[in-house]
C-alpha positions in Angstrom: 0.0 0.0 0.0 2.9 2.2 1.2 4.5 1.5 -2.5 1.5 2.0 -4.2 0.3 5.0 -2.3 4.1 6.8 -3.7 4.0 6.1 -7.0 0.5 8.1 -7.3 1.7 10.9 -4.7 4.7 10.9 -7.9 3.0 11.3 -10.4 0.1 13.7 -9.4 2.3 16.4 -6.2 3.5 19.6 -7.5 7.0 20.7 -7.8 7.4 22.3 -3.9 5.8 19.6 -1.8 7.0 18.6 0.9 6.3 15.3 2.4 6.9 15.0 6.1 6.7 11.4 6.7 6.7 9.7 10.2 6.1 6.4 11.9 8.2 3.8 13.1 11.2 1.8 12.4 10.3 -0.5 9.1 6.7 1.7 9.3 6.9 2.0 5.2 8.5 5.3 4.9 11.5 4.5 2.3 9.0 1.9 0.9 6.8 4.7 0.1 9.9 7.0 -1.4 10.7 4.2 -3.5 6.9 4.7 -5.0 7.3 8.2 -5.2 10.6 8.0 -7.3 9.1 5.7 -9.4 6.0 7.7 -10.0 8.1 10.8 -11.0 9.9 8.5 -13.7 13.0 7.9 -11.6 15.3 4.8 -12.5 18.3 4.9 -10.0 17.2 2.7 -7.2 16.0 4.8 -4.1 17.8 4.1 -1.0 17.6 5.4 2.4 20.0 8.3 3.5 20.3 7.7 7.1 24.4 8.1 6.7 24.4 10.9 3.8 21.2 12.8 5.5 20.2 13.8 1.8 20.2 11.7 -1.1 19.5 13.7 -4.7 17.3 12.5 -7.9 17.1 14.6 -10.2 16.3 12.7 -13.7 12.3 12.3 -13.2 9.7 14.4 -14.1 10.7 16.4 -10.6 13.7 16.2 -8.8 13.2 14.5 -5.8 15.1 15.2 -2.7 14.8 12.1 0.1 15.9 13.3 3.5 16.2 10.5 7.0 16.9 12.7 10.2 16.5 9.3 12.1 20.1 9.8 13.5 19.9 13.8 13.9 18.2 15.2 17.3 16.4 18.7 16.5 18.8 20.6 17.3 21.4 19.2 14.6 19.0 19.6 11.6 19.1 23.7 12.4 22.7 23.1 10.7 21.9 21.4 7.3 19.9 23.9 6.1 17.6 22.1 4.6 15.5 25.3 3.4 17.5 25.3 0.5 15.8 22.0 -0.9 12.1 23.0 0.0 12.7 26.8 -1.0 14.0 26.3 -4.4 16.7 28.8 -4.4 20.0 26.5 -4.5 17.8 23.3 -6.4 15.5 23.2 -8.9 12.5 23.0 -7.2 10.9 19.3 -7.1 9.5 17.1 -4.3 11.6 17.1 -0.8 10.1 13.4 1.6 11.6 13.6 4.8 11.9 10.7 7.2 11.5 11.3 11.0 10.6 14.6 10.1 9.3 15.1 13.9 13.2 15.3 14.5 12.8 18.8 12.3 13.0 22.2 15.2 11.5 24.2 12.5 8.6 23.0 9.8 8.6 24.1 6.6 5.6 26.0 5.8 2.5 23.9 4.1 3.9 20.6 3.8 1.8 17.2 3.2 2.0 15.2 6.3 2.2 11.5 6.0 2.1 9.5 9.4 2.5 5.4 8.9 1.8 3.3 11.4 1.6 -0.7 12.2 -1.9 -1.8 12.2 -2.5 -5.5 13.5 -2.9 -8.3 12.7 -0.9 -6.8 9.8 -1.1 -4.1 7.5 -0.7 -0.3 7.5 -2.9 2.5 8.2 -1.5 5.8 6.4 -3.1 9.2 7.5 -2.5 12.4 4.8 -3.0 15.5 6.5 -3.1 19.0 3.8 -2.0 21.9 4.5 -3.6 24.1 1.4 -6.4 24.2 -0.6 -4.6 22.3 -3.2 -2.7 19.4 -1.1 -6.6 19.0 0.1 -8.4 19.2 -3.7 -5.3 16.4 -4.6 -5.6 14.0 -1.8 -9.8 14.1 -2.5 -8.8 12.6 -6.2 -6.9 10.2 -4.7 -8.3 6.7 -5.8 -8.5 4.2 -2.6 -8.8 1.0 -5.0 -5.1 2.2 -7.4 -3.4 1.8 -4.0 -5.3 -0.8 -2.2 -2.7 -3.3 -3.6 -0.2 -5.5 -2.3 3.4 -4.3 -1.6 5.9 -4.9 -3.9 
């Protein structure tokens, strides 16, 4: 689902979203990157950054920026300035997903919030919380049976 549920999030967000994903440890939350890259047209295989902090895509339809603070307290992220990414000044603008994004000390402004969780006996439950107009009109589109799928 968390696959699925990327790969339409890729090919439908806007260049300037910015996805702040939480839940657990093996919640879904690369799983779901993955989707997105392949949604925007990305080929390069989408790992997690949890040691680089940031990897880069930028070959798809938008670049996509994947971000893991999992090892970063709050007070750390202040110093990689990662504005840059979601303001589109020193990238091209594209799509920024950040991992343990609660681990941020200060939000970007009107991201997409995407909490994962467990949900027994087994699955996932994924809330999407909107923070515009837009986000809101995009997530109402959002066909429940094109992600209802199994994981890859």
């Amino acid at each position: 689902m968390t696959f699925a549920l990327g790969v339409w999030l890729g090919q439908h967000l806007n260049a300037g979203t910015v996805l702040l994903l939480q839940g657990d440890l093996g919640s879904g939350k690369t799983t779901l990157v993955k989707g997105l890259g392949k949604g925007l047209g990305i080929h390069e295989e989408i790992n997690s950054p949890t040691f680089t902090l940031v990897n880069e895509y930028p070959e798809g339809r938008l670049p996509l920026y994947h971000v893991d603070l999992y090892r970063l307290d709050a007070a750390e992220t202040d110093n990689l300035f990662l504005e840059t990414y979601w303001e589109g000044v020193e990238y091209p603008p594209g799509i920024v997903a950040i991992e343990w994004s609660e681990h941020l000390q200060h939000l970007p402004l009107k991201p997409l919030q995407v909490a994962i969780a467990h949900q027994q006996p087994i699955g996932r439950k994924v809330t999407l919380i909107p923070s515009t107009p837009a986000q809101e009109t995009l997530l109402e589109a959002l066909p429940l049976d094109a992600i209802l799928v199994d994981e890859i």
